[in-house]
N, C-alpha and C positions, 0 to 999 in steps of 0.2 A: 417297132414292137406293136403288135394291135390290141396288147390289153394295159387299161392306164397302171402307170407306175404307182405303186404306194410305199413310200416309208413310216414303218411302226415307230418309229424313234427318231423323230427331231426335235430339236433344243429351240426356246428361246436365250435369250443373257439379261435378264432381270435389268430395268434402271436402276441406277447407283442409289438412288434414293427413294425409292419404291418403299421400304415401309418405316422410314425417318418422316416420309410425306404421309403416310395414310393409318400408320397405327394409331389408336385410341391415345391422347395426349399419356395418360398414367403409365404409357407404355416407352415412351419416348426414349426416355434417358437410355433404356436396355434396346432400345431398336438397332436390327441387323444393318451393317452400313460398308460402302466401301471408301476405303482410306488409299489415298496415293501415299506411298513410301519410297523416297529417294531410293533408286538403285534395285527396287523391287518390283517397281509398278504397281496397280492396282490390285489391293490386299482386302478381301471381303469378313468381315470382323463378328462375328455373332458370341454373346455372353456362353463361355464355359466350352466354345466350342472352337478347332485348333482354327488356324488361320488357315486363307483359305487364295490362291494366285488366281485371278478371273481372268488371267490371259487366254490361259488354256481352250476355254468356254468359246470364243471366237477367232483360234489359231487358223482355222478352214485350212484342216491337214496335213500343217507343217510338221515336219519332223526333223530330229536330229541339230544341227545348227543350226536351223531356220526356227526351229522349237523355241530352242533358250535364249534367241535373239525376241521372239516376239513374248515372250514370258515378261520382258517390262513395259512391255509397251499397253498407252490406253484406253479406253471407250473408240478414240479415235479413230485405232486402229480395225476396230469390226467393221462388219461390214452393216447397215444398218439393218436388214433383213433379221439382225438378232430381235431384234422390239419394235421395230416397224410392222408391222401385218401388210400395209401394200408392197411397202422396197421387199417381205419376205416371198409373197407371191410372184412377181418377176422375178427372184434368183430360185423360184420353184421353177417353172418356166423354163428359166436357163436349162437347169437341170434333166428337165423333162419329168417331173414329179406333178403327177394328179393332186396327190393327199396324202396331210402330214397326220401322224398323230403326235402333240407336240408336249414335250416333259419339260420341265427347270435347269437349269444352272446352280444359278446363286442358293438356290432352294435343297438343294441336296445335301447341306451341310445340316439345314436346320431341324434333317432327323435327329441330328445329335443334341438338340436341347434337353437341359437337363428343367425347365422351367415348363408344364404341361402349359399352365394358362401364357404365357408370350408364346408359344408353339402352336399354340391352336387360335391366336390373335394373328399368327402371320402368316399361316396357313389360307385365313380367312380371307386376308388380303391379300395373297397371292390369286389363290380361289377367283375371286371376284375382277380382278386385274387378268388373269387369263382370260374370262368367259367375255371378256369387253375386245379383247387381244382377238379372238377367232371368229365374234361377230359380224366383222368384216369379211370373211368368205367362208359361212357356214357348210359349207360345200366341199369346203377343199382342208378347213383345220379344225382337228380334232384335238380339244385340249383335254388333258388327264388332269384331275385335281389332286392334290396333295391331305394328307387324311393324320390325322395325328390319332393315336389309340393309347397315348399318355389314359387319358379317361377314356375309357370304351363306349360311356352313355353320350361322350359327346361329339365320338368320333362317328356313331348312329346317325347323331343330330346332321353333323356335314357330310357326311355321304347322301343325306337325301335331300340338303340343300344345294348339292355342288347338282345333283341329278336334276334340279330343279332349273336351275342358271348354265344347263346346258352339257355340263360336262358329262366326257363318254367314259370316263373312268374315275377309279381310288388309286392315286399310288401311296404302299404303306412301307414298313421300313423290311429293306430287303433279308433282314434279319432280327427278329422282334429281341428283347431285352433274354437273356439266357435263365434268368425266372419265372420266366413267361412264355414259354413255348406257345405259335401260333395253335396247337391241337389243345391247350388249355381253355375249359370251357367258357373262361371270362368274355374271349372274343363272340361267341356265339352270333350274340345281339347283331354285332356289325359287319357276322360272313349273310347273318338273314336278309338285314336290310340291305347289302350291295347285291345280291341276288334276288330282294324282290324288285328294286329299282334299275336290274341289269346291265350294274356297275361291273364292268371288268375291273381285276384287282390285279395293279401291275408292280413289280417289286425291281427297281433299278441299281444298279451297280452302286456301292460307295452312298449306300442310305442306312447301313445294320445300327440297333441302337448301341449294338457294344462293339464299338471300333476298335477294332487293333490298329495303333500309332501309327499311321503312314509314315514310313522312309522319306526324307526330303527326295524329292524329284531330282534325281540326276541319274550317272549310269551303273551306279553300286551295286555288288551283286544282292544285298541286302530290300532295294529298292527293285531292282528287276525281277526277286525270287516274289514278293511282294504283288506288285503288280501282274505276273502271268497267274499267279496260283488261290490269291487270295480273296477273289470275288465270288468266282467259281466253286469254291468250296465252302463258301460261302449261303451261298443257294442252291448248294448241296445240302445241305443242314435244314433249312429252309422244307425246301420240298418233299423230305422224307418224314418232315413232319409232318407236313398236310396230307400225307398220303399215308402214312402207318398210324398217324394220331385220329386219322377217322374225319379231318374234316371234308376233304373230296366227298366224300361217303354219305355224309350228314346234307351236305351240299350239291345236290350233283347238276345244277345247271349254272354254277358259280364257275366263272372262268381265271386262268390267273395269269401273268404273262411274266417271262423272265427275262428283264431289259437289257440289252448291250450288252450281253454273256457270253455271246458265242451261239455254235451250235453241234462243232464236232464231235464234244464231247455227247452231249445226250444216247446216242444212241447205246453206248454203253453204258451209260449209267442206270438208262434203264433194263435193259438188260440183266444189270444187276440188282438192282431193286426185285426186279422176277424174280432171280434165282436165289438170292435171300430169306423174300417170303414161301415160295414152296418150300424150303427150308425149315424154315424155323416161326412162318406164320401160324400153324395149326397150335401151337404152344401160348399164342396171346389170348388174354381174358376176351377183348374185342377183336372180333372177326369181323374180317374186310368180304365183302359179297363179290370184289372183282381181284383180278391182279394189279398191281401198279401199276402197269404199264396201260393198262385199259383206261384206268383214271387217269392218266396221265393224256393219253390219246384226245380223250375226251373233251379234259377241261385244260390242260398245260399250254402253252405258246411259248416260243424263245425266241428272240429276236436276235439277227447278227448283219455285221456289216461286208467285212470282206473278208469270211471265213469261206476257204472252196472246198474244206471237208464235210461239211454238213448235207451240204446239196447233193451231193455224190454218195453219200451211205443211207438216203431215202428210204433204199429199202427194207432196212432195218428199222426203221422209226423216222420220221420227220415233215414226210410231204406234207401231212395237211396239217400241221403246227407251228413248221416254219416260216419266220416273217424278216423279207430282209428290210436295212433301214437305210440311210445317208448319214445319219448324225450330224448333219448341219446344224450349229457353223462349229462343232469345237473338232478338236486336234484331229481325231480320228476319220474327219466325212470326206465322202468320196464326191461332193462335189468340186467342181459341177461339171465330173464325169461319170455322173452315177452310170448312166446308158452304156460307157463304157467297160464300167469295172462290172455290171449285170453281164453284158457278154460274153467277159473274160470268166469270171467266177462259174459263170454256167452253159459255159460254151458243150460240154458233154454231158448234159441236163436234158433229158427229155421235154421238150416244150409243152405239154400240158405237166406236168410237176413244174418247172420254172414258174409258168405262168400262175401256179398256186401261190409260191413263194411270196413272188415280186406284185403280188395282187391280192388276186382270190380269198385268201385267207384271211390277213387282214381286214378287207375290205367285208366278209361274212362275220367277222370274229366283233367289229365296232360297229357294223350298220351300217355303213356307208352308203349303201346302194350304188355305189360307181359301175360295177362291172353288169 
């Protein structure tokens, strides 16, 4: 391939002790921790918030038997590339990946704190533990900061600290509290300051602050109806509120990106967002200056791993918003055949649209200067 690989989504797996070691002492006794549990494996425990299997986070792919065999097993068993930053650069290598931009693990549960001040303490020190994490090849890792909007005034304050200590984005919760819709003007402050500080605002799978009760992990139809339908509909909700609520509008050089979602579906759904508002937009008190779909083109990004419908209905919406990823090291990544499954996935892809996907985009959308 002659243009460098990028994935928009790879994982670190937090150390087990990551903020029992670095929160403020008055913070301790509540510090997020992982527990070994006979017959479980390694259980990541955060106050008020469910429990949480860290196998997952460094499965690199398995599935099926292979899945529930490594679902007890622990630290041991990653590969150390989870929290190493050098072992991560040689299994990029392997792979054949230029540049990561790289999101949490362990960190995804503690959107669901119900506690703003220990959320925006562990934030802080995740925050500052990534920006030390990518220091080592500023070139190649892009780390996303994590943003708490429990308080808005102080979710201001770490978007332009996190912008300060290097990081290229805010991730916020992929679904804000249901009283709170993100088109609510509280957020204002902190769609300004990531947009004067040209914070990309990325919203990841399995972050909303009002969680519906995850199904225990197995193959229930209850868990599988769960898993295909409920993230996505998810950031459905999501997005039609930044976009009918005005804040695209308000905002329009703020970018947003929707992590690990997929991407086949979009082209419909925008589609339908258009034909909605032709519909029934002339009837809102606030009038949108564009269609959805324009905003969306604009400022939206999706990221996916080894979806082969999205790449293939281009035409309808997606070239230049599409970003594919690896997801290394958890269950889902396609190393270390990414080169491979690139092929396969976009084997009847026009090579300049591919070469958008698996690059270009990204790589315009965070800076990178690579290509």
């Amino acid at each position: 391939m002659n243009v460098p690989i990028i994935s928009s989504d790879g994982h670190i797996v937090e150390p087990p002790k990551l903020w029992e070691e670095r929160l403020d002492r008055r913070f301790r006794d509540r510090a997020p921790r992982v527990v070994n549990k006979p017959g479980a494996g390694p259980i990541f425990e955060a106050p008020g918030v469910p429990p949480l299997q860290v196998a997952a986070f460094y499965a690199l792919g398995a599935e099926g038997k292979e899945l529930k065999e490594m679902m007890n097993k622990g630290y041991e068993a990653a590969r150390p590339g989870a929290w190493d930053p050098e072992a991560r650069i040689k299994d990029m290598d392997t792979d054949g990946v230029s540049a990561e931009v790289l999101y949490p693990s362990l960190g995804f549960s503690l959107f669901g704190l119900d506690d703003a001040e220990l959320q925006l303490a562990c934030f802080r020190i995740y925050n500052d533990w990534m920006a030390e994490f990518a220091s080592h090849s500023p070139k190649r890792l892009f780390p996303v900061a994590l943003i708490s909007l429990e308080d808005v005034s102080e979710g201001v304050k770490e978007v332009e600290r996190a912008a300060k200590l290097g990081l290229k984005g805010a991730m916020i919760w992929s679904g804000p509290p249901s009283d709170r819709p993100y088109h609510s003007r509280i957020y204002d402050p902190f769609f300004a300051a990531a947009q004067e500080h040209g914070m990309v605002i990325t919203m990841h799978e399995i972050t909303a602050k009002d969680k519906k009760r995850a199904p225990k992990i197995d193959g229930s139809p209850e868990f599988l109806s769960f898993a295909s339908l409920h993230f996505v509909h998810e950031i459905q909700e999501t997005l039609c509120s930044l976009v009918f609520g005005g804040v695209l509008d308000r905002y329009p050089n703020l970018k947003f990106v929707s992590v690990e979602l997929g991407a086949g579906w979009v082209p419909y759904f925008v589609w339908q967002l258009d034909r909605r508002f032709k519909k029934f937009g002339p009837m809102a008190e606030n009038k949108l200056a564009h269609l959805p779909s324009e905003y969306l083109h604009n400022q939206v990004f999706f990221t996916f791993e080894i979806d082969p419908i999205g790449p293939r209905v281009t035409r309808f919406f997606g070239e230049d918003n599409y970003m594919w990823a690896s997801d290394y090291p958890h269950s889902a990544t396609t190393w270390p055949k990414s080169r491979e499954v690139i092929a396969d996935i976009f084997s009847d892809v026009p090579e300049p649209i591919k070469n958008k996907i698996i690059s270009y985009n990204c790589d315009r959308l965070f800076n990178m200067n690579l290509s």
